[in-house]
Biopython code that builds the backbone (N, CA, C, O; Angstrom):
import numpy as np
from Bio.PDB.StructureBuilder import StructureBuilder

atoms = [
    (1, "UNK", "N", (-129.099, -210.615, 221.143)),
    (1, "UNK", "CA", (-129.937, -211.781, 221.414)),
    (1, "UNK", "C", (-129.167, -213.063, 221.151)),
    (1, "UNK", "O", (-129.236, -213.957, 221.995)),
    (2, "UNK", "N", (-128.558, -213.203, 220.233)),
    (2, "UNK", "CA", (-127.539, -214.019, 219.954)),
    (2, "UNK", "C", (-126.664, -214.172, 220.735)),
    (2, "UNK", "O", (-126.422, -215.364, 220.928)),
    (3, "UNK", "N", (-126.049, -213.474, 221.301)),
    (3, "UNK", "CA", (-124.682, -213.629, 222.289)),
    (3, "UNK", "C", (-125.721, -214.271, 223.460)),
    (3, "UNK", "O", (-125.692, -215.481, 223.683)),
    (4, "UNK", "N", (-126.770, -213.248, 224.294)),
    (4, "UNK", "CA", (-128.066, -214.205, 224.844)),
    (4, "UNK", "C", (-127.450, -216.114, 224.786)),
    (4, "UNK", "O", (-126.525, -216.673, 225.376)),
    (5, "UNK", "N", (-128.575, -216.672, 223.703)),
    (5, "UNK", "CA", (-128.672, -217.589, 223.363)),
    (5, "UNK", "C", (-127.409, -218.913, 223.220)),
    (5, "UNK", "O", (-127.374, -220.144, 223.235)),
    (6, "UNK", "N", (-126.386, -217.657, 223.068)),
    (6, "UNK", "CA", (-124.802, -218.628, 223.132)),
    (6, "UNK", "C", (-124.720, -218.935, 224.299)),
    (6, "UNK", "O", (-124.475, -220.120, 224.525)),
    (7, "UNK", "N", (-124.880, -218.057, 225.394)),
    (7, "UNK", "CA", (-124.197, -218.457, 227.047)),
    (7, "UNK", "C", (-125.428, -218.890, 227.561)),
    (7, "UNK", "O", (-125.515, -218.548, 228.740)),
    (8, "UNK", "N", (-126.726, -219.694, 227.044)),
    (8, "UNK", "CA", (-127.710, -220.309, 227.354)),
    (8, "UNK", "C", (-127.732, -221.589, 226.842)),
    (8, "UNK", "O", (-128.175, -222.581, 227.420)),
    (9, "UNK", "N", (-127.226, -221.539, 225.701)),
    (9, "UNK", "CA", (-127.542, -222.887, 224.909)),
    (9, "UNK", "C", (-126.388, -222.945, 223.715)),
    (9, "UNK", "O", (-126.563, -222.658, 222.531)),
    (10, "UNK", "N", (-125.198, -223.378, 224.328)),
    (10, "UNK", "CA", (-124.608, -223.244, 223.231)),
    (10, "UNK", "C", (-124.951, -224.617, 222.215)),
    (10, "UNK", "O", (-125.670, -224.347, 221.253)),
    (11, "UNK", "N", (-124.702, -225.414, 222.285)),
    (11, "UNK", "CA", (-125.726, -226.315, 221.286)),
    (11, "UNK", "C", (-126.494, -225.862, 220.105)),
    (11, "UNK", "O", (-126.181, -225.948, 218.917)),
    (12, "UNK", "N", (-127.643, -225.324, 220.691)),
    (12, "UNK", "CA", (-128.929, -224.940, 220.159)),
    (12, "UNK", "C", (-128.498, -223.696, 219.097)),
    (12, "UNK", "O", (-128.950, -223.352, 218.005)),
    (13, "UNK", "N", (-127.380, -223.178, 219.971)),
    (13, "UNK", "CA", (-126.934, -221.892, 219.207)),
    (13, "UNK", "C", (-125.678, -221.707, 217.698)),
    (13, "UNK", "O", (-125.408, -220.851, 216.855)),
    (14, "UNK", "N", (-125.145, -223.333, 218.140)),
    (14, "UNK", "CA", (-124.395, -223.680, 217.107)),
    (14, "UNK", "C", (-124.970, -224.498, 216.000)),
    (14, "UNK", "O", (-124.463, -224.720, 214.901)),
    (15, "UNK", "N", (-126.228, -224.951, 216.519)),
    (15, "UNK", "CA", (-127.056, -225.712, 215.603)),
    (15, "UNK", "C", (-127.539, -224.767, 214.572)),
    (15, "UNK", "O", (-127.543, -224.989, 213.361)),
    (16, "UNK", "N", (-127.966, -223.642, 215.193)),
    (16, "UNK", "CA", (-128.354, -222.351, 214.414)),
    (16, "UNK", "C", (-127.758, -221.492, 213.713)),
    (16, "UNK", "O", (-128.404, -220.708, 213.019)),
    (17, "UNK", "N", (-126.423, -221.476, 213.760)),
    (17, "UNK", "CA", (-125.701, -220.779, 213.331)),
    (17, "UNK", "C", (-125.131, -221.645, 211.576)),
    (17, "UNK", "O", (-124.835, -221.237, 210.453)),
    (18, "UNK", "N", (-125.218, -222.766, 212.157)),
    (18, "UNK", "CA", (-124.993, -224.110, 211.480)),
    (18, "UNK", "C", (-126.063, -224.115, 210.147)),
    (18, "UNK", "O", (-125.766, -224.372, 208.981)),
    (19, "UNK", "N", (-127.124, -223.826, 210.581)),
    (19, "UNK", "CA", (-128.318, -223.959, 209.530)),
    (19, "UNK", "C", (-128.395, -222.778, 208.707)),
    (19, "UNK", "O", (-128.713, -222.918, 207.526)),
    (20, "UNK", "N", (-128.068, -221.272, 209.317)),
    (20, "UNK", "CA", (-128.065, -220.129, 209.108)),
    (20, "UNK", "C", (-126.889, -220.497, 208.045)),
    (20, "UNK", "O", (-127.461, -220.779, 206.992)),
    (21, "UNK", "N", (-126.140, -220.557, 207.962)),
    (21, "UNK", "CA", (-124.873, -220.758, 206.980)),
    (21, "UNK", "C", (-125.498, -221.508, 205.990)),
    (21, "UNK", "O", (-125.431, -220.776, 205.003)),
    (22, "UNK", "N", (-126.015, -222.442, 205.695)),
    (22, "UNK", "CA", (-126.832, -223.743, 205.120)),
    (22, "UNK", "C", (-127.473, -222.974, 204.055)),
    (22, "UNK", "O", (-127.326, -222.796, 202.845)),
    (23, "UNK", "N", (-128.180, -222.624, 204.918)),
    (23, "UNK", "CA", (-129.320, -221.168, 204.501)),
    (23, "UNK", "C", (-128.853, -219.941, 203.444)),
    (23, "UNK", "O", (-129.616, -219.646, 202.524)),
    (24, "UNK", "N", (-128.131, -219.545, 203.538)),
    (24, "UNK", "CA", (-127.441, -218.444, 203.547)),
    (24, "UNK", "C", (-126.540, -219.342, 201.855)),
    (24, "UNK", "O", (-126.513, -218.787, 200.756)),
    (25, "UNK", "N", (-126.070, -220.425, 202.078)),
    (25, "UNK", "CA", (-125.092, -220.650, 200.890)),
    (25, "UNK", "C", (-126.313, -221.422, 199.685)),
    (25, "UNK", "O", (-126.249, -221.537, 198.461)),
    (26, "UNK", "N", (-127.150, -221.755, 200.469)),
    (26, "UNK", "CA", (-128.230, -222.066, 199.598)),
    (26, "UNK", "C", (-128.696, -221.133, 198.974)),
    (26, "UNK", "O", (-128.623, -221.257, 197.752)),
    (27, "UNK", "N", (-129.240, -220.060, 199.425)),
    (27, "UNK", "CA", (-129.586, -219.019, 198.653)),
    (27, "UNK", "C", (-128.780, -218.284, 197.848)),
    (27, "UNK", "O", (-129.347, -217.792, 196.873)),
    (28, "UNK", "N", (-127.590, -218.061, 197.976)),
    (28, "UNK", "CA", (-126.327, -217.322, 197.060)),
    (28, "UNK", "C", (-126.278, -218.587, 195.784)),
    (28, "UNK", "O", (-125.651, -218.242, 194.783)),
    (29, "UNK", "N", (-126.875, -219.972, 195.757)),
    (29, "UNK", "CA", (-126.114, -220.873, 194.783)),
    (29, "UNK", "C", (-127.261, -220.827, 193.738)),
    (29, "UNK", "O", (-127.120, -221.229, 192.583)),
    (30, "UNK", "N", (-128.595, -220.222, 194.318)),
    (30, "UNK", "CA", (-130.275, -220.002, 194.065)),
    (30, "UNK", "C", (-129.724, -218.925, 193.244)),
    (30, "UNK", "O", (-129.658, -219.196, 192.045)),
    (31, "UNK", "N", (-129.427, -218.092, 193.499)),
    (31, "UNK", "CA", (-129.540, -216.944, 193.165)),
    (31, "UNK", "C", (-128.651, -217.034, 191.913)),
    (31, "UNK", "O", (-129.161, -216.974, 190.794)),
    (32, "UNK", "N", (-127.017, -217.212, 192.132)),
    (32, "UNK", "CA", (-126.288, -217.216, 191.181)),
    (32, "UNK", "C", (-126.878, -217.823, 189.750)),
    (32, "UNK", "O", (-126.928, -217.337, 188.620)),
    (33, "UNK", "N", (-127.427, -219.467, 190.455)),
    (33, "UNK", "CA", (-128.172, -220.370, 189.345)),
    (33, "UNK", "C", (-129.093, -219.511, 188.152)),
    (33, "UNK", "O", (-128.949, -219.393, 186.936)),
    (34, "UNK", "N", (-130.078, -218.992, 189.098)),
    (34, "UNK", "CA", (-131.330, -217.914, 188.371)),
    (34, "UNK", "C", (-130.410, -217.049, 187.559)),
    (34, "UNK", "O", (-130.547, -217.211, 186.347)),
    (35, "UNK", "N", (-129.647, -216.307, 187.869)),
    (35, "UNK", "CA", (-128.615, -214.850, 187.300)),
    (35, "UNK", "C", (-128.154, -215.466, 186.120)),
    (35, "UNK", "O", (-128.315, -214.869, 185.056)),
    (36, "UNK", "N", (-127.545, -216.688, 186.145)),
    (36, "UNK", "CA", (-127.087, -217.180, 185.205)),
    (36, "UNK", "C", (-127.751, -217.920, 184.269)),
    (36, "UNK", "O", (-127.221, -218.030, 183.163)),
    (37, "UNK", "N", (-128.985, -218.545, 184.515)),
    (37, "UNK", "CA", (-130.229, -218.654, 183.560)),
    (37, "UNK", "C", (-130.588, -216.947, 182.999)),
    (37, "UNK", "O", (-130.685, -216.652, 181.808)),
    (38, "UNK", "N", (-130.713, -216.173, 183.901)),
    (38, "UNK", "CA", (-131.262, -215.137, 182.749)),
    (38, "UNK", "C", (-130.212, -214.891, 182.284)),
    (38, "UNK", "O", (-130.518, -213.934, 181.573)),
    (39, "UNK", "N", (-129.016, -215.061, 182.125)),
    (39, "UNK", "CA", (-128.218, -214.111, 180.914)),
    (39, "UNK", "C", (-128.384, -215.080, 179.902)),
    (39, "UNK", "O", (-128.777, -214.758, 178.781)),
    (40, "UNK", "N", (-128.099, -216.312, 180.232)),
    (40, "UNK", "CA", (-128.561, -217.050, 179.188)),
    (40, "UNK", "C", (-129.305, -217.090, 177.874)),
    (40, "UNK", "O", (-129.074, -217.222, 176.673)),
    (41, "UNK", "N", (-130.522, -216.872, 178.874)),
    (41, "UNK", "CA", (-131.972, -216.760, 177.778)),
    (41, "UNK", "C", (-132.074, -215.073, 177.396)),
    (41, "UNK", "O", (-132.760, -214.669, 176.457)),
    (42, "UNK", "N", (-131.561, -214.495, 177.967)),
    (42, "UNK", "CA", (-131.337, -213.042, 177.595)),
    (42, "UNK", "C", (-131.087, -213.109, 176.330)),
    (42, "UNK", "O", (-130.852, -212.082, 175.692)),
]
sb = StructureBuilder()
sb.init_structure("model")
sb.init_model(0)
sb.init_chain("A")
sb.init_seg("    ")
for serial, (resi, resn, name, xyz) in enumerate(atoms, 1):
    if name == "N":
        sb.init_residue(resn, " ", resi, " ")
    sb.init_atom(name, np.array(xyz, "f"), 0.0, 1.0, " ", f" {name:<3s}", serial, name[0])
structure = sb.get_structure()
């Protein structure tokens, strides 16, 4: 669906890919943050 969406819209598709990464490093920095609060208070 993705490959789809590239040879339709590449724009739209780099915008997405763009946010997906965003997304994606946001949540790993969420996560790490939390992991490292609980050992903390552990």
């Amino acid at each position: 669906m993705s490959v789809f969406l590239a040879t339709v819209k590449p724009r739209y598709s780099v915008i997405n890919v763009a946010v997906d990464s965003l997304n994606c490093a946001a949540m790993s920095a969420t996560a790490v943050a939390l992991s490292a609060l609980a050992m903390h208070t552990s």
